[in-house]
Biopython code that builds the backbone (N, CA, C, O; Angstrom):
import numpy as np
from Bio.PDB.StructureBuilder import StructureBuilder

atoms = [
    (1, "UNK", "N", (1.965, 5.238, 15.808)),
    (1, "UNK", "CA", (3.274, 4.997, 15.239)),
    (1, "UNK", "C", (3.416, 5.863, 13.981)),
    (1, "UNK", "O", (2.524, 5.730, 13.144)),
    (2, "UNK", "N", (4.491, 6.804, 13.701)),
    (2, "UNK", "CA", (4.185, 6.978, 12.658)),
    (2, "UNK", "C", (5.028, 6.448, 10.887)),
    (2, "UNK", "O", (6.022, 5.726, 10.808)),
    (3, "UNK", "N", (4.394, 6.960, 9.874)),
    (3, "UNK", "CA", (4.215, 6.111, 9.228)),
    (3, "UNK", "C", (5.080, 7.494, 7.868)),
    (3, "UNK", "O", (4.968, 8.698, 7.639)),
    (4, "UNK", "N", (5.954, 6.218, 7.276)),
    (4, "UNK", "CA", (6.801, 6.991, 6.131)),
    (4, "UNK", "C", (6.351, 6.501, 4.948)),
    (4, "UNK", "O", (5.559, 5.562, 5.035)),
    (5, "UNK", "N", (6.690, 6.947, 3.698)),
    (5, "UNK", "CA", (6.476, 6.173, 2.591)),
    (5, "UNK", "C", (7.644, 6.153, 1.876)),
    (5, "UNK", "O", (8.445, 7.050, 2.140)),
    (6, "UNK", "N", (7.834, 5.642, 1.339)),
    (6, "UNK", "CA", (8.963, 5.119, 0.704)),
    (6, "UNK", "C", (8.893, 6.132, -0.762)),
    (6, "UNK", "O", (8.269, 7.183, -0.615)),
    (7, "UNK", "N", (9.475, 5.875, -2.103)),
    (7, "UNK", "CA", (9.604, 6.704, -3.033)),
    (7, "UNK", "C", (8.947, 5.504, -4.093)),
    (7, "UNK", "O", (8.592, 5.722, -5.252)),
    (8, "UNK", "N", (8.915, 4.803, -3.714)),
    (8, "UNK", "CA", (8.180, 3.393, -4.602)),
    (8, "UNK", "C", (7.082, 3.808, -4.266)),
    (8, "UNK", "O", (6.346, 4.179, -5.181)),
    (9, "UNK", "N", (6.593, 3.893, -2.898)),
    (9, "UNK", "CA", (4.910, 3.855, -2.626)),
    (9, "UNK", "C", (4.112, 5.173, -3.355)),
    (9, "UNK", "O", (3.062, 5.260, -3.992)),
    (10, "UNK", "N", (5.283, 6.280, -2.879)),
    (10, "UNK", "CA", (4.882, 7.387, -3.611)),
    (10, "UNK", "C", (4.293, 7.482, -5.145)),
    (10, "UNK", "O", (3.254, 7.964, -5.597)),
    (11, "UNK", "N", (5.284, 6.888, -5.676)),
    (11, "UNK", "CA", (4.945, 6.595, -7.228)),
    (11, "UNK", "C", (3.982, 5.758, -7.529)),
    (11, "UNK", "O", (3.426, 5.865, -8.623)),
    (12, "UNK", "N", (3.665, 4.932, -6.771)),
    (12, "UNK", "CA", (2.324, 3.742, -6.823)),
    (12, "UNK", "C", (1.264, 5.063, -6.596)),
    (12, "UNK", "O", (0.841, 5.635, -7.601)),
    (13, "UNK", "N", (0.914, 5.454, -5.445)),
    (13, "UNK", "CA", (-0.154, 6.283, -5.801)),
    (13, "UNK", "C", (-0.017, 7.444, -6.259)),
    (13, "UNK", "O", (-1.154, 7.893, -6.118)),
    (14, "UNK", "N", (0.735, 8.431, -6.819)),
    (14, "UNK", "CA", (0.008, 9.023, -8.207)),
    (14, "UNK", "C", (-0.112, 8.317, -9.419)),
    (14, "UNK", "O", (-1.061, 8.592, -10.153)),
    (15, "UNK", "N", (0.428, 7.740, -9.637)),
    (15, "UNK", "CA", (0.430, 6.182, -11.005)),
    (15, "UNK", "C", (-1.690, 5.795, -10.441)),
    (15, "UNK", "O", (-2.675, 6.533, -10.444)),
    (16, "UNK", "N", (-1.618, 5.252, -10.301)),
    (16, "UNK", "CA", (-2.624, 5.290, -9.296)),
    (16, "UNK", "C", (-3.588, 6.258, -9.552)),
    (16, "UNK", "O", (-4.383, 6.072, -10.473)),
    (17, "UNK", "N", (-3.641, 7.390, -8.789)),
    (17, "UNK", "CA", (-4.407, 8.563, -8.772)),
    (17, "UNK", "C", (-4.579, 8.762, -10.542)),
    (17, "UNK", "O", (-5.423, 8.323, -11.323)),
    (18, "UNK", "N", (-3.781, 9.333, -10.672)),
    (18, "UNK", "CA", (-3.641, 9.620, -12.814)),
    (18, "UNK", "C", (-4.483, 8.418, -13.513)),
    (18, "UNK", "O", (-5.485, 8.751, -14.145)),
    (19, "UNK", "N", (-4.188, 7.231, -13.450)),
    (19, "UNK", "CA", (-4.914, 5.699, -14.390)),
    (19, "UNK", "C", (-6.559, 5.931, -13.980)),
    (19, "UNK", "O", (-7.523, 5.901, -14.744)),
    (20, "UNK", "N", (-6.539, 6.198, -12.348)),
    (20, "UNK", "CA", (-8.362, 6.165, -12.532)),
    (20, "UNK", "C", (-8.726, 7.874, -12.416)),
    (20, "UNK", "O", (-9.949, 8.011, -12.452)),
    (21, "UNK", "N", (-8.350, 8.569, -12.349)),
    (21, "UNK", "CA", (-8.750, 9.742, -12.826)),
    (21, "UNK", "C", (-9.009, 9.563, -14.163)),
    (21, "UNK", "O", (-10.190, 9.575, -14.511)),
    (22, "UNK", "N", (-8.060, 9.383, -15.065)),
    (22, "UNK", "CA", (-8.532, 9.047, -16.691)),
    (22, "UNK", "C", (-9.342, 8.174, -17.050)),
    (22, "UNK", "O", (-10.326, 8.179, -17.790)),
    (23, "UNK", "N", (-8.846, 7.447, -16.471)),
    (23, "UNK", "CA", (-9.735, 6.528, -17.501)),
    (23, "UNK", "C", (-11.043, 5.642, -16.471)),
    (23, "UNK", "O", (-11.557, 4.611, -16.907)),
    (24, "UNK", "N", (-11.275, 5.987, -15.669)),
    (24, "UNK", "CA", (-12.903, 6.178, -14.718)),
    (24, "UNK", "C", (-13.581, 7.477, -14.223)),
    (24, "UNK", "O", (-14.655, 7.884, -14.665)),
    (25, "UNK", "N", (-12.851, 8.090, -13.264)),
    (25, "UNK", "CA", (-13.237, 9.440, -12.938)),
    (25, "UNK", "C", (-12.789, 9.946, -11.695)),
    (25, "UNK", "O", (-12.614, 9.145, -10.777)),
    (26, "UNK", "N", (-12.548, 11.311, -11.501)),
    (26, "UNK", "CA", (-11.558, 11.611, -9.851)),
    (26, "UNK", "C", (-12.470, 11.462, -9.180)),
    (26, "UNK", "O", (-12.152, 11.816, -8.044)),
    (27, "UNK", "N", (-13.777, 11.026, -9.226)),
    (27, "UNK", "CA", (-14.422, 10.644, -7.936)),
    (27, "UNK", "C", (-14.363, 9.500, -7.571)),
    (27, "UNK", "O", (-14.667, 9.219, -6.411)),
    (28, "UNK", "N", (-13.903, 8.418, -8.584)),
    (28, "UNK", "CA", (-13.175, 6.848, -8.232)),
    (28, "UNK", "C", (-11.888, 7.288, -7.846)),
    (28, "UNK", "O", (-11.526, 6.693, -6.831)),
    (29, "UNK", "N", (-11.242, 7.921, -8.172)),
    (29, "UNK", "CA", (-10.245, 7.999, -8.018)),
    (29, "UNK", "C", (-10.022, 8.281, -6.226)),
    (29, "UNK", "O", (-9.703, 7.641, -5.224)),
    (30, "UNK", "N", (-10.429, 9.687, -6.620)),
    (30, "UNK", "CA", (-10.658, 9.974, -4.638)),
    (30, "UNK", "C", (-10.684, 9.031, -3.790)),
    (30, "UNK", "O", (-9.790, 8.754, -2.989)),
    (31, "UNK", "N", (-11.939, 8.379, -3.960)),
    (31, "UNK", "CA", (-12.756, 7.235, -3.019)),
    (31, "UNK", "C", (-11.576, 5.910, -3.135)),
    (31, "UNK", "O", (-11.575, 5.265, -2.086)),
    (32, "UNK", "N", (-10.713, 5.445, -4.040)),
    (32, "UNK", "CA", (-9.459, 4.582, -4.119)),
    (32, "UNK", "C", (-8.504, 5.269, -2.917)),
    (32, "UNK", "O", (-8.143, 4.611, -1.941)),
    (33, "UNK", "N", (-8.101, 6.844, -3.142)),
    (33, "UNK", "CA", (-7.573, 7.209, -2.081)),
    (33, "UNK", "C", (-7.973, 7.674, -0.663)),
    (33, "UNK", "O", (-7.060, 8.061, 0.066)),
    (34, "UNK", "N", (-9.037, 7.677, -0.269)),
    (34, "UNK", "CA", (-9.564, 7.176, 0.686)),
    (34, "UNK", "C", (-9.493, 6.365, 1.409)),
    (34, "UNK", "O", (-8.957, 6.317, 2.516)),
    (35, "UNK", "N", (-10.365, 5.211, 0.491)),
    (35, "UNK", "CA", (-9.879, 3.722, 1.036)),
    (35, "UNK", "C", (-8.375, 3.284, 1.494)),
    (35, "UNK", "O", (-8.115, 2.462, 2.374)),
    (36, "UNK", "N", (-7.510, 3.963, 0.758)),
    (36, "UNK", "CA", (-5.548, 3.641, 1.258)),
    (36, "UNK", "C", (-5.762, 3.697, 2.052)),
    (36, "UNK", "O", (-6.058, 2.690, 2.694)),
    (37, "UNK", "N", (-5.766, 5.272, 2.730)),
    (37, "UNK", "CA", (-5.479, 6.434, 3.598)),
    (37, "UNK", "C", (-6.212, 5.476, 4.859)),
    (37, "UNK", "O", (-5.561, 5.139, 5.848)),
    (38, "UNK", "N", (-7.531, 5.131, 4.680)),
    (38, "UNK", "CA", (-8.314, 4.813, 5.756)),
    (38, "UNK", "C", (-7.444, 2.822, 6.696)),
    (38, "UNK", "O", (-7.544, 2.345, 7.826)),
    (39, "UNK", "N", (-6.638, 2.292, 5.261)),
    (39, "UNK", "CA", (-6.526, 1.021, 5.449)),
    (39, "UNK", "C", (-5.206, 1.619, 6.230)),
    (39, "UNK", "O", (-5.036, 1.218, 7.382)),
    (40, "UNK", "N", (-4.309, 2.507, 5.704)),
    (40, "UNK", "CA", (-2.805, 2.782, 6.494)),
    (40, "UNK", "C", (-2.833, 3.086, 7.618)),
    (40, "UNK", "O", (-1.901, 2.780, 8.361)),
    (41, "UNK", "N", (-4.358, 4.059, 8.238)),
    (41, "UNK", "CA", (-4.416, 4.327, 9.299)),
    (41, "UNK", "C", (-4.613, 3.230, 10.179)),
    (41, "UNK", "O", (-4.092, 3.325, 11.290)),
    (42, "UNK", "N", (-5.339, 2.084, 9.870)),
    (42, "UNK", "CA", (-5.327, 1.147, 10.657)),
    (42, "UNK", "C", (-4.061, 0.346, 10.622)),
    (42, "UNK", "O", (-4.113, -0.481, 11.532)),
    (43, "UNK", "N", (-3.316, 0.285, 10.169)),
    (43, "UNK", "CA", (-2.286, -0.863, 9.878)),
    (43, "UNK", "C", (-1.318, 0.233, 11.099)),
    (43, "UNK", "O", (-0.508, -0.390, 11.786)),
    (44, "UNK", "N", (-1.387, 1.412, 11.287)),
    (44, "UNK", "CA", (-0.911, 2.376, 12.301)),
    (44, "UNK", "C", (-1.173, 2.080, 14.153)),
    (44, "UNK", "O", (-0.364, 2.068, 15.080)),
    (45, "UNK", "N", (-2.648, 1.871, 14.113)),
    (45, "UNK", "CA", (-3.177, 1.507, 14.823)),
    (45, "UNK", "C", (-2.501, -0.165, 15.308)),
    (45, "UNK", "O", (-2.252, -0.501, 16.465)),
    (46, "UNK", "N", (-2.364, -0.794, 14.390)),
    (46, "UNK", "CA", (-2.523, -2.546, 14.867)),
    (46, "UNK", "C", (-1.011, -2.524, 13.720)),
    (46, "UNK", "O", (-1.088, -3.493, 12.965)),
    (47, "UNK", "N", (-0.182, -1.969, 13.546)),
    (47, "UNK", "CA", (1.073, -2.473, 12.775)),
    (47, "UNK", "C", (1.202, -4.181, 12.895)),
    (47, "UNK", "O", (0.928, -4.727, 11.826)),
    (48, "UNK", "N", (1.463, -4.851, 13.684)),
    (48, "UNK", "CA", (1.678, -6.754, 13.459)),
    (48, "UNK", "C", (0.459, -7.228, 13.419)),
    (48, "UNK", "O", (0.343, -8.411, 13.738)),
    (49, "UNK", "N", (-0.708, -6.518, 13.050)),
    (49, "UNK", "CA", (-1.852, -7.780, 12.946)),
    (49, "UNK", "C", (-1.904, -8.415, 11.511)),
    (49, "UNK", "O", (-2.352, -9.552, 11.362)),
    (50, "UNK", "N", (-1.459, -7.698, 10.499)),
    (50, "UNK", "CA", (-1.685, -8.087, 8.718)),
    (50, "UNK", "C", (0.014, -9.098, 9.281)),
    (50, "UNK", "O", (0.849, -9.022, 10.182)),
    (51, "UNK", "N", (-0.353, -10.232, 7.683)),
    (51, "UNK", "CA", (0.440, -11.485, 7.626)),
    (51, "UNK", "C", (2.137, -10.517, 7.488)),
    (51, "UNK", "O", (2.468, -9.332, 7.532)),
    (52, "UNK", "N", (2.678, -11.534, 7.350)),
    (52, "UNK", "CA", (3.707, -10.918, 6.915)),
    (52, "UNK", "C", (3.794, -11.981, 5.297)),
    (52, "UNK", "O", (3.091, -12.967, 5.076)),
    (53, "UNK", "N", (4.817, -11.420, 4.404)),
    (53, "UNK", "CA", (4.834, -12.561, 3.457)),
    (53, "UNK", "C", (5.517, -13.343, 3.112)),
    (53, "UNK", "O", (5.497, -13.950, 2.041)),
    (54, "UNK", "N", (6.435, -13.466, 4.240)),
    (54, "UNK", "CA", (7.039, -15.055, 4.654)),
    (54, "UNK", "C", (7.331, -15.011, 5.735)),
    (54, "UNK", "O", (7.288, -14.013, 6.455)),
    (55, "UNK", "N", (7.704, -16.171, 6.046)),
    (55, "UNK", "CA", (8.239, -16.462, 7.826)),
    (55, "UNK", "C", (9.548, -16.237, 7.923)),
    (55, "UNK", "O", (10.096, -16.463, 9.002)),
    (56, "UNK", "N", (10.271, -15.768, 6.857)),
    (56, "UNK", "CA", (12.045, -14.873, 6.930)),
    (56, "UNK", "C", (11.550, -13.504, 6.906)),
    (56, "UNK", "O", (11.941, -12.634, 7.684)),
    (57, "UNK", "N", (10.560, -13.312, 5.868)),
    (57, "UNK", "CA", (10.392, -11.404, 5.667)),
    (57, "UNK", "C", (10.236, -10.732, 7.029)),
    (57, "UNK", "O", (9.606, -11.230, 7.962)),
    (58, "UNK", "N", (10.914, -9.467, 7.061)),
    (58, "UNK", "CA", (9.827, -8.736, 7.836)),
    (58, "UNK", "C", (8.685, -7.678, 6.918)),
    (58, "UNK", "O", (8.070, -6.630, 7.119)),
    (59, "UNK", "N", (8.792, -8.311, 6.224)),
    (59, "UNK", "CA", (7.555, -7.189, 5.036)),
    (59, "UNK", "C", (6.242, -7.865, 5.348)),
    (59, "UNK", "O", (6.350, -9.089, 5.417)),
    (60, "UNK", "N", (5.154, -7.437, 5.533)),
    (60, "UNK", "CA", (4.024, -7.617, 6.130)),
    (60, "UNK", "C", (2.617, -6.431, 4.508)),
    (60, "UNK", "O", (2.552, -5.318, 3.987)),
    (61, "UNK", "N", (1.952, -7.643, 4.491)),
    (61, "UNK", "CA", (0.936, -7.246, 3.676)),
    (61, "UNK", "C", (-0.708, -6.980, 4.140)),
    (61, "UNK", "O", (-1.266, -7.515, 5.098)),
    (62, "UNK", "N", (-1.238, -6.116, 3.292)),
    (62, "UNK", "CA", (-2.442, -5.936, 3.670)),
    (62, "UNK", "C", (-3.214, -5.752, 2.301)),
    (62, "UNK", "O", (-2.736, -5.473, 1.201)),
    (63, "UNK", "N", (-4.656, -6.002, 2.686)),
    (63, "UNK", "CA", (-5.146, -6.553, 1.627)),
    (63, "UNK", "C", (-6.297, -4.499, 1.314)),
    (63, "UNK", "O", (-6.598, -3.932, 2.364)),
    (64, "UNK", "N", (-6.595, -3.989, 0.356)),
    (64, "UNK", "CA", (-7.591, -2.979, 0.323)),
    (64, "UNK", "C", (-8.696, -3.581, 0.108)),
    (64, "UNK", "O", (-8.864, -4.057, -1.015)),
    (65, "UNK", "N", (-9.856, -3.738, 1.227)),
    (65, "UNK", "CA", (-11.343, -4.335, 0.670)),
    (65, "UNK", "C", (-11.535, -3.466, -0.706)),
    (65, "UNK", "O", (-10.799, -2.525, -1.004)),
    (66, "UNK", "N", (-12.544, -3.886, -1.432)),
    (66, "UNK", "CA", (-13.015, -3.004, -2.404)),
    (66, "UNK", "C", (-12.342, -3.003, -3.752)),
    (66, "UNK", "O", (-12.908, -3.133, -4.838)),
    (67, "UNK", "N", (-11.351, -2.876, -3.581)),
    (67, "UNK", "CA", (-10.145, -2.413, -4.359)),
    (67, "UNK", "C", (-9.437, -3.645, -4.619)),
    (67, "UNK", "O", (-9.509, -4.668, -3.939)),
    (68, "UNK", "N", (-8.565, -3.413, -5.935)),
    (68, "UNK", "CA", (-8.309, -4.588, -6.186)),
    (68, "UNK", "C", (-6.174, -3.862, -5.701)),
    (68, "UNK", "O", (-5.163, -3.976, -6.394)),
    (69, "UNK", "N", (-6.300, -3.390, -4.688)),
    (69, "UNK", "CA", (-5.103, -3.177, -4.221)),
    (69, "UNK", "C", (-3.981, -3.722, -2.831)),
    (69, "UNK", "O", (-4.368, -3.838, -1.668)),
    (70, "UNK", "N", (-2.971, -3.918, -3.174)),
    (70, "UNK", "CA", (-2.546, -4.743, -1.396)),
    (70, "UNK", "C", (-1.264, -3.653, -1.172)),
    (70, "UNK", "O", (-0.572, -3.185, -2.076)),
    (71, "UNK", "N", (-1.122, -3.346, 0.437)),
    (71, "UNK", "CA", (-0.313, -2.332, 0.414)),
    (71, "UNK", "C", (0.819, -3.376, 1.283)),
    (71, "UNK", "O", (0.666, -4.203, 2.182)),
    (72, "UNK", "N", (2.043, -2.858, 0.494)),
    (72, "UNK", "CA", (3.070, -3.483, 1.458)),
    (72, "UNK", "C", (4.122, -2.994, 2.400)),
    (72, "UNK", "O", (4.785, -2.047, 1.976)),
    (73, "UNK", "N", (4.453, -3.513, 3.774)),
    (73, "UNK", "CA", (5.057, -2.190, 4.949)),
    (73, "UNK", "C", (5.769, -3.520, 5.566)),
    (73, "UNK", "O", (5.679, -4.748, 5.558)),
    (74, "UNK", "N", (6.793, -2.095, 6.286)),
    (74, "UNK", "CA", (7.579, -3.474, 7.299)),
    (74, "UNK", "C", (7.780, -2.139, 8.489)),
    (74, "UNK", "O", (7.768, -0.909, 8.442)),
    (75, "UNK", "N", (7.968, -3.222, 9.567)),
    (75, "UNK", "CA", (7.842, -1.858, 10.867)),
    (75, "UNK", "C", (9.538, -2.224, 10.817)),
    (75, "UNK", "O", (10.275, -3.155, 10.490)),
    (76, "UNK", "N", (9.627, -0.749, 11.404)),
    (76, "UNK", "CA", (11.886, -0.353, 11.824)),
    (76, "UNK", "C", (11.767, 0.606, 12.379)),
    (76, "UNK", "O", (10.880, 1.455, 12.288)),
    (77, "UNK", "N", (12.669, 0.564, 13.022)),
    (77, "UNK", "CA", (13.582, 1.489, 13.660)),
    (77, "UNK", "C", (12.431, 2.159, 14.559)),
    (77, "UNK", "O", (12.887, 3.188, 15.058)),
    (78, "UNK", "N", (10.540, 1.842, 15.101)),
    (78, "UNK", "CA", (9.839, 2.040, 15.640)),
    (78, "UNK", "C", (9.209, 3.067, 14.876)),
    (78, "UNK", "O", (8.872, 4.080, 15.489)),
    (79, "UNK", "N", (8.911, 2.968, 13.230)),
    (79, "UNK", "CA", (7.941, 3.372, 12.680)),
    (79, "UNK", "C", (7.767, 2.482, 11.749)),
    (79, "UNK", "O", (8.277, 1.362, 11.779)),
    (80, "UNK", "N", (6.815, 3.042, 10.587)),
    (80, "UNK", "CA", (5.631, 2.300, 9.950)),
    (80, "UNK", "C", (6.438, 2.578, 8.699)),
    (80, "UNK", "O", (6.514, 3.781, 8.447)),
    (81, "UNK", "N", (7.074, 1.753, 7.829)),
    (81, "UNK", "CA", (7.231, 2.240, 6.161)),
    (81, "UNK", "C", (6.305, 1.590, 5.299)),
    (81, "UNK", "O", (6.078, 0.413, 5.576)),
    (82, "UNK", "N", (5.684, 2.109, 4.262)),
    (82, "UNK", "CA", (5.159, 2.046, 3.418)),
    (82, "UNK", "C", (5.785, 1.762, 2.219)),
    (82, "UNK", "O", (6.122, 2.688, 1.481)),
    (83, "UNK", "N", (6.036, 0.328, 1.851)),
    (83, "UNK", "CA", (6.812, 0.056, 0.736)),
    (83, "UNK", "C", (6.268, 0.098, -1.142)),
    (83, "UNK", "O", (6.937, 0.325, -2.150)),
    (84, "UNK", "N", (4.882, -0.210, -0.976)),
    (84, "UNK", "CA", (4.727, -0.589, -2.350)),
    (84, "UNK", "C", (3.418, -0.466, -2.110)),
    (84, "UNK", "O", (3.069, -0.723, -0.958)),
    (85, "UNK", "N", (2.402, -0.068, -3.057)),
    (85, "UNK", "CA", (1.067, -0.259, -3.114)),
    (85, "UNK", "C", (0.892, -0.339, -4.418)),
    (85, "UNK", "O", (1.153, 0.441, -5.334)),
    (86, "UNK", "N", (0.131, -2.009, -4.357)),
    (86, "UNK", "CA", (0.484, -2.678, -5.971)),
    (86, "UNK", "C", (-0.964, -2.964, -6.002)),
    (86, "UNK", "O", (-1.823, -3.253, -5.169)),
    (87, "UNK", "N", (-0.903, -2.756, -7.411)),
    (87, "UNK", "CA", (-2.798, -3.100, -8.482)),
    (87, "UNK", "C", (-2.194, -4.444, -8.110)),
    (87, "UNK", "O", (-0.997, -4.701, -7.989)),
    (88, "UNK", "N", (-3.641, -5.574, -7.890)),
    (88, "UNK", "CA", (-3.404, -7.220, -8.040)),
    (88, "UNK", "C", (-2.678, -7.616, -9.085)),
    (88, "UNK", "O", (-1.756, -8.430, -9.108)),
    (89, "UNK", "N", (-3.266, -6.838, -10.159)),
    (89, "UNK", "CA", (-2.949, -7.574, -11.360)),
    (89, "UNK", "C", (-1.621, -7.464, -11.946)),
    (89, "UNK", "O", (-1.248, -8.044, -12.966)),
    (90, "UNK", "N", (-0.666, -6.359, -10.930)),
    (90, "UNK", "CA", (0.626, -6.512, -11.560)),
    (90, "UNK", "C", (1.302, -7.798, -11.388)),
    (90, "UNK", "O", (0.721, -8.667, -10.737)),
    (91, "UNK", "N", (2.493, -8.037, -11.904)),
    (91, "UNK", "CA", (3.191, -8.780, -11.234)),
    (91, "UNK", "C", (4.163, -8.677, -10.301)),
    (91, "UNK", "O", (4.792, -7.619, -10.297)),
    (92, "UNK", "N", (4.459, -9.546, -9.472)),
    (92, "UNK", "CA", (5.178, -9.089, -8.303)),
    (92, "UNK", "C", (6.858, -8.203, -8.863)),
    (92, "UNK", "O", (7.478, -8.208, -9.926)),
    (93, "UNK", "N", (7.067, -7.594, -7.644)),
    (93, "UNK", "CA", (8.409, -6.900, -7.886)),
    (93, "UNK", "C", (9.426, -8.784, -7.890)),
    (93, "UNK", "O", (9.355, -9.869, -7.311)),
    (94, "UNK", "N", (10.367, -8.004, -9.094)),
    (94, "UNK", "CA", (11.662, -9.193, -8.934)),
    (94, "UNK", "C", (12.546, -8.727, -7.849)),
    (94, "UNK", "O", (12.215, -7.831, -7.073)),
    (95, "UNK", "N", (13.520, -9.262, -7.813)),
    (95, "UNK", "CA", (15.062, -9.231, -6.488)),
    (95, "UNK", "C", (15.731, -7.979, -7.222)),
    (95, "UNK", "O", (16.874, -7.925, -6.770)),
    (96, "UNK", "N", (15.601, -7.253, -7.873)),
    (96, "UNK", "CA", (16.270, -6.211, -8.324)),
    (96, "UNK", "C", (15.592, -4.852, -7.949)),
    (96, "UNK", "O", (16.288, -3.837, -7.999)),
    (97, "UNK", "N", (13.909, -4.741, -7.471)),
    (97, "UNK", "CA", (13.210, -3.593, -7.734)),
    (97, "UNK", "C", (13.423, -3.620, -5.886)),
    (97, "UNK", "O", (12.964, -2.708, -5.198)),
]
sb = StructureBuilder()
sb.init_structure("model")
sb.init_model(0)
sb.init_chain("A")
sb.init_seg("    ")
for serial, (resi, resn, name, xyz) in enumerate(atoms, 1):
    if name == "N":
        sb.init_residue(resn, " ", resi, " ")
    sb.init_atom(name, np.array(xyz, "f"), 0.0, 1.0, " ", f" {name:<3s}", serial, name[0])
structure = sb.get_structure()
């Protein structure tokens, strides 16, 4: 299936890429983007197996082992979007973002 990203997700990972490049190292950094890359490909593979995050949404979450990251997608129009890839520790998007 293939798989878009949105302009939110985009900005999540270089935001992303830049925070642990600085302030850990681009070889954490890399290996963070790795791990995405490797979790999106499966969510490609199996799109409805991760929850969704409610029983109205069609937005569907997945969790990054390792990482303290969860990527969020909803399937349309018979591809894969890539909505948000959020650090845990943010707080959630409000009804406006």
């Amino acid at each position: 299936m293939k798989i878009v990203y949105s302009r939110q997700a985009i900005a999540d990972l270089l935001r992303a890429a830049e925070y642990y490049t600085l302030n850990a190292s681009p070889t954490v950094a890399r290996s963070i983007g790795r791990r995405i890359e490797d979790v999106i490909q499966r969510i490609a593979t199996a799109p409805e197996s991760a929850p969704r995050v409610s029983q109205r949404s069609k937005v569907r979450t997945v969790v990054v082992i390792r990482y303290p990251f969860r990527i969020f997608y909803r399937i349309q129009l018979g591809q894969i979007e890539i909505l948000h890839i959020r650090h845990t520790s943010r707080r959630p998007p409000g009804p406006e973002e």
